[in-house]
MOPAC internal coordinates of N, CA, C and O (Angstrom, degrees):
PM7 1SCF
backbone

  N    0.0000 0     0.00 0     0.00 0    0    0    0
  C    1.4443 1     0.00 0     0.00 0    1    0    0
  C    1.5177 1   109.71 1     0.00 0    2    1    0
  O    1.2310 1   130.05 1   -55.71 1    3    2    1
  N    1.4649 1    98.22 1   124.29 1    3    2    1
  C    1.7338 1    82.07 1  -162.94 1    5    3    2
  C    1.7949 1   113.53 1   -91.10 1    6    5    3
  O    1.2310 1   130.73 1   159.92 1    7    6    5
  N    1.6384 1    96.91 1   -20.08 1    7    6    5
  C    1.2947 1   112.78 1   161.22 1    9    7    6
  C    1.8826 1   132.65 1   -50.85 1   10    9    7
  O    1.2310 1   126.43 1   167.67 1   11   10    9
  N    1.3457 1   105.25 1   -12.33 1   11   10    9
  C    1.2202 1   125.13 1  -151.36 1   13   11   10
  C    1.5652 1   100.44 1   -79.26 1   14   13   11
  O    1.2310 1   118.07 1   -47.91 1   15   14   13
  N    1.2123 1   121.29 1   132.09 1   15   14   13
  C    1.4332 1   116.25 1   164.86 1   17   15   14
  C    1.5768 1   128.98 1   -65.63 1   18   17   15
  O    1.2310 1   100.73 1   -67.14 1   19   18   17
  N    1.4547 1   152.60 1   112.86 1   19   18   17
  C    0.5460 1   134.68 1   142.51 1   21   19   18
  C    1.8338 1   147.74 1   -92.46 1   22   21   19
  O    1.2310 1   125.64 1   -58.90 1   23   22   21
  N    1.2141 1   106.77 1   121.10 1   23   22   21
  C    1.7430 1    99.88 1  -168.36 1   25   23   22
  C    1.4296 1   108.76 1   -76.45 1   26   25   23
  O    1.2310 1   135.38 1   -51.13 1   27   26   25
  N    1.6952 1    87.84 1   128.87 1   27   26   25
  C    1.8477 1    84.05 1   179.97 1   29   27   26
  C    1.3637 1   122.87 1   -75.79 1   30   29   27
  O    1.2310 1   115.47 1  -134.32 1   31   30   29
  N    1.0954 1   126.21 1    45.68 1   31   30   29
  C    1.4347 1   134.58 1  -176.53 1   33   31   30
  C    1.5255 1    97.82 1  -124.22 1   34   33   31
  O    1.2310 1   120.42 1   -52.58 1   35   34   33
  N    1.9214 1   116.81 1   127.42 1   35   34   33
  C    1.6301 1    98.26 1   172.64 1   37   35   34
  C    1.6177 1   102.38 1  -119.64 1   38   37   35
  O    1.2310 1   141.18 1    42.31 1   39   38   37
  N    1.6225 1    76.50 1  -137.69 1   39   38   37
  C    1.4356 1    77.56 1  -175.47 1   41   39   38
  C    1.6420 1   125.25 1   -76.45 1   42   41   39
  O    1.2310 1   120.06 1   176.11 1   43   42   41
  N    1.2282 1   117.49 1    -3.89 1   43   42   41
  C    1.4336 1   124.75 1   150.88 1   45   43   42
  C    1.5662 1   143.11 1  -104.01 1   46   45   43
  O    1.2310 1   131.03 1  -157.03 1   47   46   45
  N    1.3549 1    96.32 1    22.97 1   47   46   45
  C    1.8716 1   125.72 1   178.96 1   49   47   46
  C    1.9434 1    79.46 1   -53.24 1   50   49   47
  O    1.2310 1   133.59 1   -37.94 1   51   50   49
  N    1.6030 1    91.34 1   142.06 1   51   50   49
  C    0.8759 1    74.33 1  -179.99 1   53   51   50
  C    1.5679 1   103.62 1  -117.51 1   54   53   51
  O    1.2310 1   112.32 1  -172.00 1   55   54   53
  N    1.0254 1   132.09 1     8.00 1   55   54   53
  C    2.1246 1   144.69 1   124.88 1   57   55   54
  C    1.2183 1   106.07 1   -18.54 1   58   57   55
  O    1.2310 1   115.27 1   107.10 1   59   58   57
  N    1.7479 1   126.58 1   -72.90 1   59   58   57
  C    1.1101 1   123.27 1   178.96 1   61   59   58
  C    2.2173 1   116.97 1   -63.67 1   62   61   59
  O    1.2310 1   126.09 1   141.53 1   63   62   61
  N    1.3528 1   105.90 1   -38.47 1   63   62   61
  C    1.2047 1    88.87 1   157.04 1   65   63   62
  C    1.9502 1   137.10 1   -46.77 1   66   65   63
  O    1.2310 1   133.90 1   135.63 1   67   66   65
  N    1.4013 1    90.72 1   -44.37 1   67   66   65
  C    1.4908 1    86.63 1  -170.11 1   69   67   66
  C    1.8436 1    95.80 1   -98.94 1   70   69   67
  O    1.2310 1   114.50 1  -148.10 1   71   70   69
  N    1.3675 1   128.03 1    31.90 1   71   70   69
  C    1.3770 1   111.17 1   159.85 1   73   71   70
  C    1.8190 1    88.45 1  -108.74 1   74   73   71
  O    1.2310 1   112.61 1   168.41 1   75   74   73
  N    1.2593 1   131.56 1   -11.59 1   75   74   73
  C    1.3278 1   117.17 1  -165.36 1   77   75   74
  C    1.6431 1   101.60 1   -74.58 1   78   77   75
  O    1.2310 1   126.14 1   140.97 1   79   78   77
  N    1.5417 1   105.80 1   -39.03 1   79   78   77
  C    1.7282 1   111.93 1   176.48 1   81   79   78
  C    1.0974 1   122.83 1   -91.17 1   82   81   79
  O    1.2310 1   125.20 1  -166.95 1   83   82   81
  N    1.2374 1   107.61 1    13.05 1   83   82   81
  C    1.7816 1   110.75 1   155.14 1   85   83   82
  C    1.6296 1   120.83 1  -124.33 1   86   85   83
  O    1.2310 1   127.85 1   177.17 1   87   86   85
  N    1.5068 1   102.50 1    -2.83 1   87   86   85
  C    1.6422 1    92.41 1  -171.99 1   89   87   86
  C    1.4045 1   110.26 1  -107.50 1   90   89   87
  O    1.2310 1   120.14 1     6.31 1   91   90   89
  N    1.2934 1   117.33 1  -173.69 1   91   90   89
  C    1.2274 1   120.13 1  -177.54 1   93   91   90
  C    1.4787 1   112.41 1   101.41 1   94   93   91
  O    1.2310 1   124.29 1   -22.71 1   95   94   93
  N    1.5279 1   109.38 1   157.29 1   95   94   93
  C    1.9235 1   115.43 1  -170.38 1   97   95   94
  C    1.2743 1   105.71 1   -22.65 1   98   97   95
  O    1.2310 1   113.23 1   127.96 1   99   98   97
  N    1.5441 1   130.40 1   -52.04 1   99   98   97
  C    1.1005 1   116.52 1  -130.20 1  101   99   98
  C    1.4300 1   110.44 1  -133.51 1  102  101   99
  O    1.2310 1   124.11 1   161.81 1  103  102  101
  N    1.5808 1   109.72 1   -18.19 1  103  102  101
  C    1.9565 1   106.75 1  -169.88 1  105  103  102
  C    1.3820 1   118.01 1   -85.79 1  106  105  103
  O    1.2310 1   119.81 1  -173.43 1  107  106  105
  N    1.4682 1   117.97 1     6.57 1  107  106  105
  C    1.2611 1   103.52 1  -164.59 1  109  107  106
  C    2.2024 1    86.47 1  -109.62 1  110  109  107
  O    1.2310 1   124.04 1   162.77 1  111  110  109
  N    1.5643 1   109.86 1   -17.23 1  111  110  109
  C    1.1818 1    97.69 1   169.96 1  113  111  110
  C    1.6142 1   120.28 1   -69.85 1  114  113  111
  O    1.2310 1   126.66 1   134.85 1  115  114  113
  N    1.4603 1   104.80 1   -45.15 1  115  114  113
  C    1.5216 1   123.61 1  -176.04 1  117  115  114
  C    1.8386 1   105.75 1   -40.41 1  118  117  115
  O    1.2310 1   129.58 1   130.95 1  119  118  117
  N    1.5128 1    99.13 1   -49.05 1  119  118  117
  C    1.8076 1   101.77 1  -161.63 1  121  119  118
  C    1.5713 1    73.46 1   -75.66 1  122  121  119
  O    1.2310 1   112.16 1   107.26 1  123  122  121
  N    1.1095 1   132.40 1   -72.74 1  123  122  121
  C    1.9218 1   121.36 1  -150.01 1  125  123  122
  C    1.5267 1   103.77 1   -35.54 1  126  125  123
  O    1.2310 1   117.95 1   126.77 1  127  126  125
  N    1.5074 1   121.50 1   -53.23 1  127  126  125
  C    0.9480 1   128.52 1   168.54 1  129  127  126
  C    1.8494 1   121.85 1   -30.11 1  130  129  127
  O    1.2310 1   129.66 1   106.45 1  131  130  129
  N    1.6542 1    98.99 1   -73.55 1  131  130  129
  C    1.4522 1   102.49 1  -177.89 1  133  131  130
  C    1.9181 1   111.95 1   -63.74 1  134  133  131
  O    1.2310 1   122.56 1   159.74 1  135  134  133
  N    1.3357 1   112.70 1   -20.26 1  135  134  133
  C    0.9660 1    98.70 1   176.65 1  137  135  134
  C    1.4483 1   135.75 1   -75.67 1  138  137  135
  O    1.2310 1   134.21 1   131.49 1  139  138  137
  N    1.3273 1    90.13 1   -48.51 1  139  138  137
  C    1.8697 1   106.92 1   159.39 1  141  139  138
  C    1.3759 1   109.98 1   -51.92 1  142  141  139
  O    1.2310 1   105.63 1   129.19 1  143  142  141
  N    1.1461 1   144.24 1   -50.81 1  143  142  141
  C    1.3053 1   151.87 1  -156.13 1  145  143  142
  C    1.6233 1   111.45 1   -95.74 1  146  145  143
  O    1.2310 1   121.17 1   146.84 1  147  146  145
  N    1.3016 1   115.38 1   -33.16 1  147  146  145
  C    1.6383 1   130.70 1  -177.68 1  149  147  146
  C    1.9661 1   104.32 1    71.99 1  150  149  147
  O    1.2310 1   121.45 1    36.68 1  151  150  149
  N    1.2574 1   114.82 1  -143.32 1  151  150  149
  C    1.3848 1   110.01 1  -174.86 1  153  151  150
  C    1.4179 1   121.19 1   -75.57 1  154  153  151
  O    1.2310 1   121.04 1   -61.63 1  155  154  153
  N    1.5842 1   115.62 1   118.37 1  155  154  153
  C    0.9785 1   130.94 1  -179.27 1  157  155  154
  C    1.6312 1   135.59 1  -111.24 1  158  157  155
  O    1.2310 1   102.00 1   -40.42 1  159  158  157
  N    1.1450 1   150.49 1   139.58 1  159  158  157
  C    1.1476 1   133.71 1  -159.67 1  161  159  158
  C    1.4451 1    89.96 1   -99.07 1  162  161  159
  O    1.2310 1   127.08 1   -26.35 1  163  162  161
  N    1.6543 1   103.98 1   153.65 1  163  162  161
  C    1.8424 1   112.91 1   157.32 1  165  163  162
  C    0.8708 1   138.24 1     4.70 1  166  165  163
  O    1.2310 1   126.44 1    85.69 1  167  166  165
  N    1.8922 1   105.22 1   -94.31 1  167  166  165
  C    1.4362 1   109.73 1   170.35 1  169  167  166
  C    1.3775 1   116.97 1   -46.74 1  170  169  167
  O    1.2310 1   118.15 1   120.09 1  171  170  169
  N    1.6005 1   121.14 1   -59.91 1  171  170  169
  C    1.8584 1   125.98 1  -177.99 1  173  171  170
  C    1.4777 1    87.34 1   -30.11 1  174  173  171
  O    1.2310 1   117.78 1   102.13 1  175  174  173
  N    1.0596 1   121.84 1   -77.87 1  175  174  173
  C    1.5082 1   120.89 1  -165.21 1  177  175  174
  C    1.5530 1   118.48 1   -46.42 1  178  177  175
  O    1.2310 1   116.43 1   156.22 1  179  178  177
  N    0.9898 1   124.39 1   -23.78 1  179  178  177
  C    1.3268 1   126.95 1   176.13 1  181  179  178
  C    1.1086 1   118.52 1   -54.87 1  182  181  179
  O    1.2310 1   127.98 1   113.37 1  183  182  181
  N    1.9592 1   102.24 1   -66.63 1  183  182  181
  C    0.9594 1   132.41 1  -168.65 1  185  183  182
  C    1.8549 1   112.43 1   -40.37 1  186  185  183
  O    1.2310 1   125.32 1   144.02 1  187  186  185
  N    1.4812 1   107.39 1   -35.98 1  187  186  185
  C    1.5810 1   114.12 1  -164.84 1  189  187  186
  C    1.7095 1   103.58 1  -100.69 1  190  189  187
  O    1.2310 1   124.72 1  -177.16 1  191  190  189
  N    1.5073 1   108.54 1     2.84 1  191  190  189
  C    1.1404 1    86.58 1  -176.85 1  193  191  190
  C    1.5786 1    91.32 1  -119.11 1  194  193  191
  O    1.2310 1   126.95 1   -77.44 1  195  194  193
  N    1.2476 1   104.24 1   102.56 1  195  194  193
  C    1.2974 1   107.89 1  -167.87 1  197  195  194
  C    2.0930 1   126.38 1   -87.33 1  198  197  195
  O    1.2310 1   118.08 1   -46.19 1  199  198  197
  N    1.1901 1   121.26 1   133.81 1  199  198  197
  C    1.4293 1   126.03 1  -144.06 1  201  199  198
  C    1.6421 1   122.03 1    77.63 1  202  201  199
  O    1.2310 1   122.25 1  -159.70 1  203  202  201
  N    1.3516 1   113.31 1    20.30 1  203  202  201
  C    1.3565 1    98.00 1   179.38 1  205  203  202
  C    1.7835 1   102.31 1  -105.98 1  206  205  203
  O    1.2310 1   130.65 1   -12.89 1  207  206  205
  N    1.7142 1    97.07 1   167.11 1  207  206  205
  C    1.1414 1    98.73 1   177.71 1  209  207  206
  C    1.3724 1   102.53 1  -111.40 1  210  209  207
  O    1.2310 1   128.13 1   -23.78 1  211  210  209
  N    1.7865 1   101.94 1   156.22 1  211  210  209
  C    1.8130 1   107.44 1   175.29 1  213  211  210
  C    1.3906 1   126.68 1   -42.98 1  214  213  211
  O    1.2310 1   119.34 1   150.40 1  215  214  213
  N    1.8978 1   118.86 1   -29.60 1  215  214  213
  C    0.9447 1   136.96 1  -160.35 1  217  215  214
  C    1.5865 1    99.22 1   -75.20 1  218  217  215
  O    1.2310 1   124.14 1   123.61 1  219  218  217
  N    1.4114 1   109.66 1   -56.39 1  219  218  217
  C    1.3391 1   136.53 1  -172.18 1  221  219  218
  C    1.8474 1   112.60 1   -60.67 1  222  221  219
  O    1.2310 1   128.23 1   126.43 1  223  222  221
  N    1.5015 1   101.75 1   -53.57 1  223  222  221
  C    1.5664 1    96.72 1   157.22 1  225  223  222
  C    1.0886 1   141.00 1   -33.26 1  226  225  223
  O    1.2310 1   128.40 1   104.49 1  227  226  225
  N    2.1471 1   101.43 1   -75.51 1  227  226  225
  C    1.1953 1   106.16 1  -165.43 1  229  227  226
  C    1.8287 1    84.70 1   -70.74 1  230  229  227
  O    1.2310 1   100.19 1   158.95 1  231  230  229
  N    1.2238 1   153.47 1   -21.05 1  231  230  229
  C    1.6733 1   123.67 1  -162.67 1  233  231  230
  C    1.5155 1    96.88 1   -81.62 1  234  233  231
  O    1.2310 1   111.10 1   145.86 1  235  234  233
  N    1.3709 1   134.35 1   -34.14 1  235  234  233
  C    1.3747 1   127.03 1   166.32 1  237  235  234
  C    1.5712 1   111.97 1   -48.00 1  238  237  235
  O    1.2310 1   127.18 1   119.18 1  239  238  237
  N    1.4780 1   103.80 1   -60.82 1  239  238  237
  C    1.6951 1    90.19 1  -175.18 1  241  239  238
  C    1.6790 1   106.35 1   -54.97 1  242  241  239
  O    1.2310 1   110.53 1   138.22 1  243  242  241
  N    1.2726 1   135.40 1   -41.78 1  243  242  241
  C    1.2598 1   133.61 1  -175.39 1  245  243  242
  C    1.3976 1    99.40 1   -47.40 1  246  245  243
  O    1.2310 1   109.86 1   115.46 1  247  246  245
  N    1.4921 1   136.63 1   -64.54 1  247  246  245
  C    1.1502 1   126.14 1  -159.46 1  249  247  246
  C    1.8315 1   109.73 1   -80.39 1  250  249  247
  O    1.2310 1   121.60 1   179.92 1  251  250  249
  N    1.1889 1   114.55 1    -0.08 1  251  250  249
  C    1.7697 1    99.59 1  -178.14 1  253  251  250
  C    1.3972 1    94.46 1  -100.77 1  254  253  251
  O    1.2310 1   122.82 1   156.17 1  255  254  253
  N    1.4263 1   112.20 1   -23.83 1  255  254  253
  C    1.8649 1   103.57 1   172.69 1  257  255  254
  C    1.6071 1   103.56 1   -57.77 1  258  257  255
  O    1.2310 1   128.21 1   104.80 1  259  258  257
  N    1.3407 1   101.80 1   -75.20 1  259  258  257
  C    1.6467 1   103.47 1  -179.15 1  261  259  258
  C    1.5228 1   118.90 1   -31.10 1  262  261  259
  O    1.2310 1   120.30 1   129.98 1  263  262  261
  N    1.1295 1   117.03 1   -50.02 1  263  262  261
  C    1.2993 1   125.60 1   170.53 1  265  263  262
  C    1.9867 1   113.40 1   -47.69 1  266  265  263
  O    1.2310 1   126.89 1   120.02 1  267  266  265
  N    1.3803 1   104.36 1   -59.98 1  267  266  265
  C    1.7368 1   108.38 1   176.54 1  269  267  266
  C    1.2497 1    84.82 1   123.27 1  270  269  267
  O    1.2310 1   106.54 1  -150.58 1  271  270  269
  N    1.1067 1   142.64 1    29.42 1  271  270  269
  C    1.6590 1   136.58 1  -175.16 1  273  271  270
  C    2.0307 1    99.90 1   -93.03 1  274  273  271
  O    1.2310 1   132.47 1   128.70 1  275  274  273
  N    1.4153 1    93.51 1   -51.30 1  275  274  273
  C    1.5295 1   114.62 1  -167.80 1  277  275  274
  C    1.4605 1   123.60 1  -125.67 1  278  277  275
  O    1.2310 1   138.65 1   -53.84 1  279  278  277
  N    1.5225 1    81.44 1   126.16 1  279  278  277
  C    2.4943 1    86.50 1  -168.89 1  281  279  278
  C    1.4555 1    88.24 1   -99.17 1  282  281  279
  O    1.2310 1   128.42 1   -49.38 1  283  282  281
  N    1.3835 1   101.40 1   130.62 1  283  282  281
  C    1.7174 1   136.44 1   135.26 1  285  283  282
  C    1.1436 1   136.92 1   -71.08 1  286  285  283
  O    1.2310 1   116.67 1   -87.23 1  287  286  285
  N    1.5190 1   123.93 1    92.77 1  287  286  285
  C    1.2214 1   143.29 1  -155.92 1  289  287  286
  C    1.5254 1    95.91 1  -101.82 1  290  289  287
  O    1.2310 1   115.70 1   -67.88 1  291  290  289
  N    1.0157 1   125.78 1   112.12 1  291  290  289
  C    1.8725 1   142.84 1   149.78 1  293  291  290
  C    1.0651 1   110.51 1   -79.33 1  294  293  291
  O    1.2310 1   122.26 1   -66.16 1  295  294  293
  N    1.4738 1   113.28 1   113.84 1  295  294  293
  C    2.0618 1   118.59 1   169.68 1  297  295  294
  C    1.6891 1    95.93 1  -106.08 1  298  297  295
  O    1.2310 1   123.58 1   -68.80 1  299  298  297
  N    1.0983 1   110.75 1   111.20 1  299  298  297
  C    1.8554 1   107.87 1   150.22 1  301  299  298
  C    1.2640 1   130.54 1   -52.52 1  302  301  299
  O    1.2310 1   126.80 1   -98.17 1  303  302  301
  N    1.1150 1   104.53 1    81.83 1  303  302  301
  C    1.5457 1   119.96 1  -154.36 1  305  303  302
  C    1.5137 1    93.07 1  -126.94 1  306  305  303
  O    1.2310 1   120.73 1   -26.41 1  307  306  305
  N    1.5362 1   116.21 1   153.59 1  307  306  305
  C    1.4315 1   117.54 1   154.07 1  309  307  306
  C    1.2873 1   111.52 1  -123.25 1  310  309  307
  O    1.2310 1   127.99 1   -50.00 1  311  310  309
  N    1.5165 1   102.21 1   130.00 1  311  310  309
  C    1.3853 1   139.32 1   -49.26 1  313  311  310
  C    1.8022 1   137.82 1   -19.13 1  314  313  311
  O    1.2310 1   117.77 1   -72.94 1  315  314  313
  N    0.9244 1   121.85 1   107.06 1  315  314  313
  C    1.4508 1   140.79 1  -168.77 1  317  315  314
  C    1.9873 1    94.98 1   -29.66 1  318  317  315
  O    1.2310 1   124.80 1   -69.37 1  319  318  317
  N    1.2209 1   108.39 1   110.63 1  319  318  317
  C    1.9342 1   126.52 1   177.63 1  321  319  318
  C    1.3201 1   102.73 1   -89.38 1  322  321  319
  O    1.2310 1   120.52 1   -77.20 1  323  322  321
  N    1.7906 1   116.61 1   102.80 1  323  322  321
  C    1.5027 1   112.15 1   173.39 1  325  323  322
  C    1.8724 1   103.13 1  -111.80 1  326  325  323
  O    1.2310 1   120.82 1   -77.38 1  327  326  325
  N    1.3126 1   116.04 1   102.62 1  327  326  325
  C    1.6185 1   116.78 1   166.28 1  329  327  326
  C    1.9555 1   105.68 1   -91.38 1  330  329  327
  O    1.2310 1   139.37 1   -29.95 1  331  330  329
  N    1.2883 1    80.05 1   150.05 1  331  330  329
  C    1.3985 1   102.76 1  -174.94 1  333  331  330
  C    1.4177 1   104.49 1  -120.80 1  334  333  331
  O    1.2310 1   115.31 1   -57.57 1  335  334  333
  N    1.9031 1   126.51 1   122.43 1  335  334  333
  C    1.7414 1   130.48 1   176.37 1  337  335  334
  C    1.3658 1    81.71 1  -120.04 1  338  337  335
  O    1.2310 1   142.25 1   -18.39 1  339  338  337
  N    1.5919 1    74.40 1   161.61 1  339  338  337
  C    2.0260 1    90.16 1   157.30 1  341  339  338
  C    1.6227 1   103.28 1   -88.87 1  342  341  339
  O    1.2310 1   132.40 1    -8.88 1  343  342  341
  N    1.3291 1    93.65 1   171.12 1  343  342  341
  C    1.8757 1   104.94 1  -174.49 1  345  343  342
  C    1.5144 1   104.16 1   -99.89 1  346  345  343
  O    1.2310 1   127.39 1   -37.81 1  347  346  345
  N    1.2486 1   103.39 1   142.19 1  347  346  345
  C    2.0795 1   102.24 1   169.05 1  349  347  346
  C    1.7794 1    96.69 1   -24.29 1  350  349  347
  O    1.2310 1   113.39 1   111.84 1  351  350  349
  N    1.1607 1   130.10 1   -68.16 1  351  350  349
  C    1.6677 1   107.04 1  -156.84 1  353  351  350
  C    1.7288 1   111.09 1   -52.25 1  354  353  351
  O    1.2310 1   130.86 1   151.92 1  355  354  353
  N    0.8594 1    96.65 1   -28.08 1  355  354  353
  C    2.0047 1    95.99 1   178.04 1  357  355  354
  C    1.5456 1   106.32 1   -66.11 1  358  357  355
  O    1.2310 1   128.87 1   142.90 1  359  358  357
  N    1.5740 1   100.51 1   -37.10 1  359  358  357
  C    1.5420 1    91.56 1  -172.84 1  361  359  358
  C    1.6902 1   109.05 1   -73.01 1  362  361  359
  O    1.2310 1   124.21 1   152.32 1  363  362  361
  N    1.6462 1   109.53 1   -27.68 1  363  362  361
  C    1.6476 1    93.42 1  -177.65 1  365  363  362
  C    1.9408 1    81.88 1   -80.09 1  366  365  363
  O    1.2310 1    89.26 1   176.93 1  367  366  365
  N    0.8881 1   167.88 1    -3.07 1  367  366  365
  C    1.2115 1   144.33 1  -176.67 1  369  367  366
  C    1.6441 1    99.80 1   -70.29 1  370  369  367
  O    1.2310 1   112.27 1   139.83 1  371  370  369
  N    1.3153 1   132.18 1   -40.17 1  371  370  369
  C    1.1006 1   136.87 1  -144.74 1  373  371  370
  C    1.5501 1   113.82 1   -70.05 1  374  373  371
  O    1.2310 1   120.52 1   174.32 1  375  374  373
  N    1.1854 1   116.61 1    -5.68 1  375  374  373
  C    1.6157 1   127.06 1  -172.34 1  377  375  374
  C    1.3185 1    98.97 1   -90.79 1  378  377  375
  O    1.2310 1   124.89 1   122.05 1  379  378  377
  N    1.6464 1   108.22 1   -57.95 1  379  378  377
  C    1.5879 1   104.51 1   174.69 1  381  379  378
  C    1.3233 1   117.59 1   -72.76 1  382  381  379
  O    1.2310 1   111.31 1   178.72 1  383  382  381
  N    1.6499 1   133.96 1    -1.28 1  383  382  381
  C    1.1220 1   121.12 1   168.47 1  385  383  382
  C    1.7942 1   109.19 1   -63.19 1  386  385  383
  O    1.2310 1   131.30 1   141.23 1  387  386  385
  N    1.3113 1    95.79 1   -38.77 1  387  386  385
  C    1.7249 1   109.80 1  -157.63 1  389  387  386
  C    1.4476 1    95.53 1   -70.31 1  390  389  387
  O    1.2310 1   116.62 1   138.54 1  391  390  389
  N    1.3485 1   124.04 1   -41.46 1  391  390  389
  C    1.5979 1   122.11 1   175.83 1  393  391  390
  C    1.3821 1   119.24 1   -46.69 1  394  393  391
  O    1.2310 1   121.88 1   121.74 1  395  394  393
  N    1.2007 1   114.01 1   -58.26 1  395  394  393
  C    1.7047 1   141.87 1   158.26 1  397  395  394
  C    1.5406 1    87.98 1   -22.28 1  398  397  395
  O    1.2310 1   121.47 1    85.46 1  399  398  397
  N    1.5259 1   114.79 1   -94.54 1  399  398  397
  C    1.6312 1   116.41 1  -160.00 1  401  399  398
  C    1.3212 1   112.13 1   -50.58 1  402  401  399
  O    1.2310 1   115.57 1   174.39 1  403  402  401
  N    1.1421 1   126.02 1    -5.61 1  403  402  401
  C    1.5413 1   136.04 1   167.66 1  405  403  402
  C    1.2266 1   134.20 1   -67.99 1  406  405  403
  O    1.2310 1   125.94 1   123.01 1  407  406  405
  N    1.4654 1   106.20 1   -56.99 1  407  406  405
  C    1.3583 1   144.94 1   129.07 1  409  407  406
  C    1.7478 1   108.82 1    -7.77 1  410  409  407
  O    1.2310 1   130.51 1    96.70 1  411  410  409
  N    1.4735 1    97.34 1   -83.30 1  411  410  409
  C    1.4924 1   117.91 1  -158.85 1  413  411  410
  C    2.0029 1    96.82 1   -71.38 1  414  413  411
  O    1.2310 1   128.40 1   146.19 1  415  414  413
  N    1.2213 1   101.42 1   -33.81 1  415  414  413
  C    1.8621 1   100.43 1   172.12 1  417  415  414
  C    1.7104 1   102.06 1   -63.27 1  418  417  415
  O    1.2310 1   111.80 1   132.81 1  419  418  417
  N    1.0865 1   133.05 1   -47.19 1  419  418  417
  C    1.3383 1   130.37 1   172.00 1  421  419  418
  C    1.6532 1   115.46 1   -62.76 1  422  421  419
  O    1.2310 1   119.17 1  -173.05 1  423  422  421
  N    0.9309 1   119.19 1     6.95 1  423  422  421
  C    1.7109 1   117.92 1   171.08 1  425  423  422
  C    1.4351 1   100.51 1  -112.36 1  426  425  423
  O    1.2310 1   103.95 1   166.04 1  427  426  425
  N    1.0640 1   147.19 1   -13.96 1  427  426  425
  C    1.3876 1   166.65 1   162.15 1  429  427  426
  C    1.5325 1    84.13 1   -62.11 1  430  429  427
  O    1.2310 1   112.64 1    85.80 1  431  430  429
  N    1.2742 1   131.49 1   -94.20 1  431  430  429
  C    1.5581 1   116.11 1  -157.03 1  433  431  430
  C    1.5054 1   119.69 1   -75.26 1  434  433  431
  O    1.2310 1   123.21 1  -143.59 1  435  434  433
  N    1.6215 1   111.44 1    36.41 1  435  434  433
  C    1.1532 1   105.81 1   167.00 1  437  435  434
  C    1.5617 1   112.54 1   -99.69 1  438  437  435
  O    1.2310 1   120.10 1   180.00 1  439  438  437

């Protein structure tokens, strides 16, 4: 189709890589969260992210670990202590997050 759009971005853009591990309902609150706050356990984290479900959490935290966004800390503790930080790459993310909300406050006064 010669009419057909194609975006030059594929399946290894790597823009679309890093909006897949930050976007969605819930990851871009979770890191603001861990970042402002630093290491946090579960529940704490729950608590602030308010309307979420357990299911929805822990599979977010699963995917920003996998990703390298978010460290999972295990204490052998009884009862077993799991805190969750963001990793140095979140922290250099955090400059261009703030640009972004800058950005996005200027589409507001249009």
């Amino acid at each position: 189709m010669a009419n057909e759009h194609i975006c030059p971005c594929t399946a290894a853009c790597p823009l679309q890589r890093a909006m897949h591990a930050i976007g969605g309902r819930w990851k871009m609150s979770i890191l603001c969260s861990l970042s402002h706050d630093g290491a946090t356990r579960y529940n704490d984290l729950k608590r602030k992210m308010n309307g979420i479900s357990n299911t929805m959490l822990a599979k977010s935290l699963k995917e920003l670990e996998e990703d390298g966004l978010v460290k999972r800390t295990e204490y052998m503790e009884v009862p077993i202590r799991v805190e969750y930080e963001v990793t140095d790459s979140v922290r250099s993310l955090i400059p261009i997050l703030t640009e972004l909300a800058v950005w996005g406050s200027s589409l507001d006064q249009k």
